[in-house]
Structures are given as C-alpha cells and as structure tokens.
C-alpha positions in Angstrom: -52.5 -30.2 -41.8 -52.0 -29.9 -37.9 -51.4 -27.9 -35.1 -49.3 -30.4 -33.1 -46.8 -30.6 -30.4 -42.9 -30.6 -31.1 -40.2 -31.3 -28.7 -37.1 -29.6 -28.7 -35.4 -32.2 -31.4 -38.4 -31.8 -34.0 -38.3 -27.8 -33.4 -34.3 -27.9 -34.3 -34.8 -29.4 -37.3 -37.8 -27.4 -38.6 -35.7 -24.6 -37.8 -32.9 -25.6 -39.5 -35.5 -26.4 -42.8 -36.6 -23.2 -42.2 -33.2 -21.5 -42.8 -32.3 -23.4 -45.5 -35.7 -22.5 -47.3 -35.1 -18.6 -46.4 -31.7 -19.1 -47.3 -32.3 -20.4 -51.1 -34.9 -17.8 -51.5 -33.1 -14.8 -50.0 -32.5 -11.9 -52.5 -31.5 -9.8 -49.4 -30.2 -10.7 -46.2 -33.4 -12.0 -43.6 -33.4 -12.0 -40.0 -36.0 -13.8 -37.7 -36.2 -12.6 -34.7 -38.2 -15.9 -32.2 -39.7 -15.3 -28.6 -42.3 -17.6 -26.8 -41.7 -21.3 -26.3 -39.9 -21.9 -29.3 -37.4 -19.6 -27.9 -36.9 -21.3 -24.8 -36.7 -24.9 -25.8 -34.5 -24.2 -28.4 -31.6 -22.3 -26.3 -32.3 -22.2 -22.7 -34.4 -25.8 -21.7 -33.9 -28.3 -24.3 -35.8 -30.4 -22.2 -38.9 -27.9 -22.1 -42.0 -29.8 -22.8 -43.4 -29.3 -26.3 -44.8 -26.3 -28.1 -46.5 -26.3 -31.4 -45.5 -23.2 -33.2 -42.6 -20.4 -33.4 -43.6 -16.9 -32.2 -41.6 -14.5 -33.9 -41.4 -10.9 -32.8 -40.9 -9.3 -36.1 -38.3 -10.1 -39.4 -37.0 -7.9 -42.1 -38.7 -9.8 -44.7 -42.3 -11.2 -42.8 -43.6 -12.6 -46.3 -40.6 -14.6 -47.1 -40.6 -16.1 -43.5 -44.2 -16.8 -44.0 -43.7 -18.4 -47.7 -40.5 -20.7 -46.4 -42.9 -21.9 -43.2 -45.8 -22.5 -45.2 -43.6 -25.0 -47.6 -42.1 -26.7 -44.6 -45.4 -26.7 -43.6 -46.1 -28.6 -46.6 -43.3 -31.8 -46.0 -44.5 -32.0 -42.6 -48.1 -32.2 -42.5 -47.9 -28.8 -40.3 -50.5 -26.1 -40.2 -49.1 -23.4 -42.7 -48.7 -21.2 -39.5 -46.5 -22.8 -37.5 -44.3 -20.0 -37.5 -46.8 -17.3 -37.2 -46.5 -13.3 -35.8 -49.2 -13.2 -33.6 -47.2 -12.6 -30.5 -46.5 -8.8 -31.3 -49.5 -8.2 -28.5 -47.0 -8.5 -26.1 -44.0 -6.9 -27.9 -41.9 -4.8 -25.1 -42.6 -0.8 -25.2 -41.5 0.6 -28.3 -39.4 3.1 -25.7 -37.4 0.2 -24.6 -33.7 0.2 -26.1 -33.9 -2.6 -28.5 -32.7 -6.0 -27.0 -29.6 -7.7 -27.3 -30.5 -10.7 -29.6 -28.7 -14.2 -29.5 -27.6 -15.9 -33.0 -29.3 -19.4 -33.0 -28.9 -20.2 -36.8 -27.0 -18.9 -39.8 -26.7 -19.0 -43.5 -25.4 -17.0 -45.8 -28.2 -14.8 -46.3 -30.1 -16.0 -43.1 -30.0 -15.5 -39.0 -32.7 -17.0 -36.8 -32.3 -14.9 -33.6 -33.7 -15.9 -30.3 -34.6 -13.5 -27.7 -32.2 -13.0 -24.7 -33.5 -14.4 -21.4 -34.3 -10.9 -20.3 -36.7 -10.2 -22.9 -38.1 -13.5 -22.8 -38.7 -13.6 -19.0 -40.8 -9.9 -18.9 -42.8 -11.2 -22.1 -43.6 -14.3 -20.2 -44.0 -12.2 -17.6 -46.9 -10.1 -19.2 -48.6 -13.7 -20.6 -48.9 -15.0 -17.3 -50.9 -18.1 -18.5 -50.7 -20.7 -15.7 -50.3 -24.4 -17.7 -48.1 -22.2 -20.5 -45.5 -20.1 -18.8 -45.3 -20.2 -15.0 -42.8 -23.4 -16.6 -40.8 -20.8 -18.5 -40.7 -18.0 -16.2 -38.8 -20.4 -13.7 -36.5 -21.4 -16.2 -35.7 -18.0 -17.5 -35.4 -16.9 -13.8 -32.5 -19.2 -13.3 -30.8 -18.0 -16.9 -31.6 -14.3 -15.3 -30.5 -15.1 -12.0 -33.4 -13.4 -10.6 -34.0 -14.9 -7.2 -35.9 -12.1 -5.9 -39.3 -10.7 -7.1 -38.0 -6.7 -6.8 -35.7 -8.3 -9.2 -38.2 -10.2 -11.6 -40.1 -6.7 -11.4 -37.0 -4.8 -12.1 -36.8 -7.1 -15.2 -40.7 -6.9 -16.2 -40.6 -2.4 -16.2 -37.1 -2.7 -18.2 -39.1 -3.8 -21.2 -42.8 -2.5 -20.0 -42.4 0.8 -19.0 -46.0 1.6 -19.0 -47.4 -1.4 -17.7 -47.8 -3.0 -14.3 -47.5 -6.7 -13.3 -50.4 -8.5 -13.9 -52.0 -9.8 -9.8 -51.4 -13.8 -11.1 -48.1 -13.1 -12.2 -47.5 -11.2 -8.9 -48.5 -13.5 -7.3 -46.8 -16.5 -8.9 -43.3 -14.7 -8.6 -44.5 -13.9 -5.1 -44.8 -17.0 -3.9 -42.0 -18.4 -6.1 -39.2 -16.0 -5.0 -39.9 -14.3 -1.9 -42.1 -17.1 0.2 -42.6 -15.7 3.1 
C-alpha cells in the first residue's frame, strides 16, 4: 500500500466508493464532514494539484468511515488511511457557531459534506504551510471574495476566536491582498 497523489478525477471516484461502502454498511444514517485539500479539489478547484488523502473534521460514525476507507484502501493499493482524522489540530474554536456545511455526495443512509469556503479559508489560514496552502488560500479567497487582508482576518477570528494569525500567513495575505 501507498501514500500517493490523486487528482481531482481519482479523488471523485474514491469518494463516490467510499459512499457506496458507508452506504451498504450503514445501520444508522453517517455523515462525513471533509476539510483540507480534498475539500478544495473536490468543490471549489477541480483543477487543484493533487492531494493524497481526505481530512475529515469529524463524522457521526468515525469507525465505519474508517472500516469503508480501509476496504477501498484495499482495491486501490491505498494506504488504509487515506481518509484519516488527523486534522482536528486545527478544528475552528469550539465557541464558533457550527458551520454551514455543503452536500457533496448522498445515499440513502450516507452524506459526504465539504466544508464551506469560509471554514476552509481560516483552517488554511491557521496551517500556513508555504508549498501546501498559500495555493488554497488564493483560491478560497476568490470563493470568499476576500480581496482585502482586514477581510481574510475578519474571516480567520470568525472561526479562531482565541488565536492570532500566524506572522507567515500575515505576511502571505499581506503581500497578496493589500501590496502596498
């Protein structure tokens, strides 16, 4: 098995596996709630370059979603997690309202949410790593609309109440919305 790169047609269809999978297991209705690069590519830059796992913020039923990845896993010579939890370190303050989520598949028992560009631009936001995000932070400005940086920061302390910007993310949105 292997951690490697998938592009935004690969990712669909894993994702679509996945459901199915969930969706012939399911004793309960599941939701999957996906942030990170996974997110991105698969609703707001199809043309995103690749990522080689799913980040998912939380689900109501963690050890099914982990049982249906590790059997796609298995028919696709993937590492069993390619669709892994790990991101909760930068999970938004537990004061935050919870976000607005956006359907991306659906079965009868299953819905693979993806986080709404909001969310996913302060979470980026907090990563800050240079050859990862500063790629996704443009593109979720432009599905935010955010063309200045009071407005990326507004953005950022909706979700982080608590925390500040880090200075290389400053100074990223710095430079890349306010120039001078």
């Amino acid at each position: 098995m292997s951690r490697r790169p998938l592009d935004h047609d690969e990712l669909v269809g894993l994702l679509n596996e996945l459901a199915d999978e969930l969706d012939r297991a399911a004793t309960k209705p599941v939701d999957v709630r996906i942030v990170g690069g996974a997110a991105v590519s698969a609703v707001y830059n199809a043309e995103r370059d690749v990522t080689d796992d799913v980040d998912c913020l939380e689900s109501s039923d963690a050890s099914a979603v982990a049982a249906a990845a590790v059997a796609v896993a298995r028919r696709h010579d993937l590492d069993d997690d390619w669709v892994n939890f790990k991101v909760r370190m930068y999970a938004p303050d537990p004061m935050y309202p919870p976000p607005e989520w956006v359907v991306f598949l659906e079965r009868s028992n299953v819905r693979l949410l993806v986080a709404n560009p909001r969310l996913l631009l302060a979470m980026k936001i907090k990563a800050n790593r240079p050859n990862r995000d500063f790629a996704d932070i443009e593109v979720l400005l432009g599905a935010c609309r955010i063309t200045t940086y009071v407005d990326a920061l507004a953005c950022f302390e909706e979700h982080y109440t608590t925390e500040a910007v880090a200075p290389r993310a400053e100074a990223y949105l710095r430079a890349k919305l306010d120039p001078t």
